[in-house]
N, C-alpha and C positions, 0 to 999 in steps of 0.2 A: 391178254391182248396178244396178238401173231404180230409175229417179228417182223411183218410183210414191210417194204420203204413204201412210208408215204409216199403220195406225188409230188411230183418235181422238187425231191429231197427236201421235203420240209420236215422240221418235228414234231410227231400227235399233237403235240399240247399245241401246235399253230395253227390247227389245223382249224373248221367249224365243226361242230359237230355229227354233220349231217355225215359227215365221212367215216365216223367211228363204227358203223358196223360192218363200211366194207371191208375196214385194214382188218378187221376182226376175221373174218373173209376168206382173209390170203390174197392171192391173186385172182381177184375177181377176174369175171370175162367182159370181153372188151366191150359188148353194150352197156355195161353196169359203168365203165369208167368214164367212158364218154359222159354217163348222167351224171357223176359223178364232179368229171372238171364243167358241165353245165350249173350245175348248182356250186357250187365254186366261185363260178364267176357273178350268178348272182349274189349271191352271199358279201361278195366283196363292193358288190355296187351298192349296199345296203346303208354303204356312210361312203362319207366320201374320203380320201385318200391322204387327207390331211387327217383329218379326225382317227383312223385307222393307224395311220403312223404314230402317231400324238400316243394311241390304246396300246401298238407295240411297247414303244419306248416304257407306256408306265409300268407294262408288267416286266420287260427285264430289268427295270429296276427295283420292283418289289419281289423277284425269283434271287436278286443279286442280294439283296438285303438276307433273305430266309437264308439261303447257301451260309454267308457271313456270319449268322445267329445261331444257326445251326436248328433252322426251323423246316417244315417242309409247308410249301405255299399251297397243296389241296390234300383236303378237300378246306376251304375261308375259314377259321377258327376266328370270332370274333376279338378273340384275349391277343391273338396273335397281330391282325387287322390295328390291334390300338396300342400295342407294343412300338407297329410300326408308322402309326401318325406321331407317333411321341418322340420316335426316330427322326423321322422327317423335321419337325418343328428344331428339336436340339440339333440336329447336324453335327459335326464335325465326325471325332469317332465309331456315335453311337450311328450313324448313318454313311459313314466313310465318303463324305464330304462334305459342302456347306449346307447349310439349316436350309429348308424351305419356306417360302412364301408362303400364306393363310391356303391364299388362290391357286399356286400349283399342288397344294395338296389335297385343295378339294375337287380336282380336276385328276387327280392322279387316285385318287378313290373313287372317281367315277370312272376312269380307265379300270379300274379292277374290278368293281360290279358287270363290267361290260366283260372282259376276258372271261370272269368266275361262270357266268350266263352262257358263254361260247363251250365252255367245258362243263356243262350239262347241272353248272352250281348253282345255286343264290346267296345272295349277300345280303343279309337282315343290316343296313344302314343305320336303322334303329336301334339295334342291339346298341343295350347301358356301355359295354367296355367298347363301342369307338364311338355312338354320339359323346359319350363324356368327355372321353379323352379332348376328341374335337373338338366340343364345346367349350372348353380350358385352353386348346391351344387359338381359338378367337379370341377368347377374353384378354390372352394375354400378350399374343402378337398380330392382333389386325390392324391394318393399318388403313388411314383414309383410302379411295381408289385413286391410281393416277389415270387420269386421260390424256389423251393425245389432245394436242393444241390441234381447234379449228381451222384452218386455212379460209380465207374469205374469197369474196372475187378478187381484190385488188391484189392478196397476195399472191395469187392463179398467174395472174397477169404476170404480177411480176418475176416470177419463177419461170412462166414460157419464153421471159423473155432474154433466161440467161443463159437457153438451147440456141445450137446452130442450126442451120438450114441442110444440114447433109441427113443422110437415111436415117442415123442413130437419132438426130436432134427433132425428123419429123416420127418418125416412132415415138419418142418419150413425148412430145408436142402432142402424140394423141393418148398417149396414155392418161397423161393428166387431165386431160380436157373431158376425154367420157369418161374416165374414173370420176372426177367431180360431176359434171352434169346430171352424171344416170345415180350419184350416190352409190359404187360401187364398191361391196367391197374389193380386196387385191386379188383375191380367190377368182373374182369373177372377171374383173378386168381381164386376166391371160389366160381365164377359159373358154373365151370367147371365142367362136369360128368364124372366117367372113363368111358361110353362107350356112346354111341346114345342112347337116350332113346326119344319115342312119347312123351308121358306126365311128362314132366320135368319143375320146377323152374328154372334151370340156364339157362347159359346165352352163353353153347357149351359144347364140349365134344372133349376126344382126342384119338388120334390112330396111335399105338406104333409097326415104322415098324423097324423090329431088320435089326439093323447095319446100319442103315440109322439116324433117327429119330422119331421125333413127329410133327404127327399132328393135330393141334389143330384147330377146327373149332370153328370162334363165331361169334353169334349174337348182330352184330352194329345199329345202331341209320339210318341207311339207309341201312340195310340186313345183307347178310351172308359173313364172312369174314373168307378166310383159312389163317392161318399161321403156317409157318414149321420152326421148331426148332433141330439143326445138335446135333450128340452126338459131345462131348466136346471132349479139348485132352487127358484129363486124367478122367479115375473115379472118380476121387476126386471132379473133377471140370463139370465133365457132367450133363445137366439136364436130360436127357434120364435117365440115371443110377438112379438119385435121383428117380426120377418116380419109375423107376420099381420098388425100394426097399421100397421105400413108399407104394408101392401098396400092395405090397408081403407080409409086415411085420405088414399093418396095414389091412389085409385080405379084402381087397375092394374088391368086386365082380362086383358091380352094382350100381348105384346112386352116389352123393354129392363126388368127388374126396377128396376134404379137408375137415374134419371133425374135430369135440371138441376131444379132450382129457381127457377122467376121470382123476380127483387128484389121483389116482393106476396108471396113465403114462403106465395102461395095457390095459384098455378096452377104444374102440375106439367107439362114439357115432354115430347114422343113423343120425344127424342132419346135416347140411350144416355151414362148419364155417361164423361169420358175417367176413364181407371183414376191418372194425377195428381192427381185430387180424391183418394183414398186415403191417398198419400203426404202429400199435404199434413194430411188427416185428424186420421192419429194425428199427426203430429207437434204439430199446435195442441193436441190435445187432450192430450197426453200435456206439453206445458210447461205446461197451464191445471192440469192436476191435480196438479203437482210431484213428476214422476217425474225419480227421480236428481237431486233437491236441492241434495244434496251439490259440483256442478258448477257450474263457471261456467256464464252462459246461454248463451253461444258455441259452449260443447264440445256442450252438452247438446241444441241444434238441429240437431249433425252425429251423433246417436246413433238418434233413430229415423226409420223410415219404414215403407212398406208392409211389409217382410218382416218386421220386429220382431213383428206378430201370427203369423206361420204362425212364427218361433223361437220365438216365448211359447208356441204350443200343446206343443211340442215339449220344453221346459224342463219346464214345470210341470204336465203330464196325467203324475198317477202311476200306473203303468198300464203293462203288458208293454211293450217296446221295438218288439214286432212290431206293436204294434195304431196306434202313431204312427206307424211309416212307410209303414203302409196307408194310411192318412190322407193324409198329404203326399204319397204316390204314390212312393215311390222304391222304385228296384230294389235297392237296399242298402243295408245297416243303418249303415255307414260314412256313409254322406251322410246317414241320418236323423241321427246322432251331430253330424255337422259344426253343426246347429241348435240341439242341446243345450247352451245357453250356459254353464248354471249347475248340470249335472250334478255329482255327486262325480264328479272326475278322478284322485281318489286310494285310489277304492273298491279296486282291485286291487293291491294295495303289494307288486311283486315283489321289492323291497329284505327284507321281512318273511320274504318268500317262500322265498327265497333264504339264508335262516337269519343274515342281518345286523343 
């Protein structure tokens, strides 16, 4: 390999691989670079930026592990691979910190099929020394899934209604309001643009027909996805209305629909909010308005966040089972179901059925 610098100081290994025969190269000439940072850039729209960060993090924490072991991380050795699930699961020393989750480990082995693939490798998942290991460490530390609590309409309500009326309070007022209506997730909520734009970071844009609604177009994991949101019964309770007034009072013209908020709660910033302002959202709003009471305040802070609005829409829109997972975008009625917290699960009683 020639010593030539990567572009824009990055290291080979971060690199795609489309770029390994220029550094081989030298210093290419300047039309070869241009195509260069052009496939670049596509290469990077290939997932999206969440998912990408998520594939960073896993491999320098699997290059951080090998360093430690005194392993080296290419070309994937399958013995080594399950060395380091086994790592992962025990924690403390053997991982130089705490044990992992079933799920962030098999999220973190799928971050390393994806890197190993970027650097010209493959990773046999299959292979006996890490299905096994894997398979052992499920049997022995999975645990039920937790879900986020549902949000219904009444708790929506009552949550908008422990926002003030100033910019922050009608921003977050519409956060929640199309976040629940459209079943969105938080990704897509503050990727939202107010209008169509070619050269955009988000993830769609919407378009506001009076006396109808919103529609909101986005970009999914398998293309382009419309979804339409009705005005409400009341103003109080419409997402349309929120919108407009969000729009109106926080002078969005063009670009990033949801945006920071100066500490002056007057001037509204061009930046694009992070989709963790969401999360944290409902969850203030939803202990301000005493959802699930009944709980200690402990439990009750581990129960909502961003996905609680897209299971609230999903629970409580009574309404065909096909027209909710149009909405939520899924390809199967099985995952719209997995959403539906507070379904009857006893609607079909083959015990009864069954003539018992």
């Amino acid at each position: 390999m020639n010593s030539a610098s990567p572009p824009d100081g990055a290291s080979p290994e971060d690199l795609p691989d489309i770029v390994d025969l220029v550094l081989e190269m030298g210093r290419p000439p300047a039309h070869v670079e241009a195509l260069v940072e052009t496939a670049k850039d596509y290469a990077r729209n290939a997932s999206s930026e969440n998912t990408r960060s998520a594939y960073a993090k896993d491999w320098r924490h699997f290059t951080s592990w090998c360093r430690r072991s005194g392993f080296e991380p290419l070309p994937p050795d399958p013995k080594i691979i399950g060395l380091y699930i086994g790592a992962c699961a025990a924690g403390g020393a053997k991982l130089g910190g705490p044990a992992l989750t079933v799920a962030t480990i098999e999220r973190r082995l799928s971050g390393l099929a994806w890197n190993f693939t970027q650097r010209g490798f493959f990773l046999d998942r299959a292979d006996r020394h890490i299905a096994t290991v894997l398979a052992g460490v499920r049997r022995k530390h999975a645990k039920p899934p937790r879900v986020k609590e549902a949000l219904l309409g009444d708790d929506l309500l009552a949550m908008i209604a422990t926002l003030g009326h100033d910019l922050r309070g009608l921003r977050d007022r519409a956060i929640l309001l199309i976040g629940f209506a459209g079943g969105l997730r938080r990704s897509e909520i503050v990727g939202l643009d107010v209008e169509r734009e070619e050269k955009s970071d988000g993830a769609g844009w919407i378009e506001i027909f009076p006396d109808k609604g919103v529609l909101v177009t986005l970009r999914g994991k398998t293309g382009w996805r419309e979804v339409e949101v009705g005005r409400g019964s009341s103003d109080h309770s419409c997402p349309v209305v929120a919108l407009e007034t969000w729009i109106k009072y926080g002078r969005i013209a063009r670009g990033p629909l949801f945006r920071r908020i100066f500490k002056d709660n007057k001037t509204v910033d061009v930046e694009r909010l992070s989709d963790k302002h969401v999360a944290r959202l409902v969850k203030q709003t939803a202990l301000a308005a005493g959802v699930r009471a009944d709980l200690p305040e402990a439990e009750r802070s581990l129960l909502f966040a961003g996905h609680s609005l897209r299971a609230g829409l999903a629970s409580s829109a009574e309404i065909e089972e096909r027209y909710v997972q149009k909405q939520l975008g899924h390809a199967s009625a099985e995952m719209t179901r997995k959403y539906q917290r507070r379904r009857d699960r006893f609607r079909t009683n083959l015990t009864k059925a069954s003539g018992l």
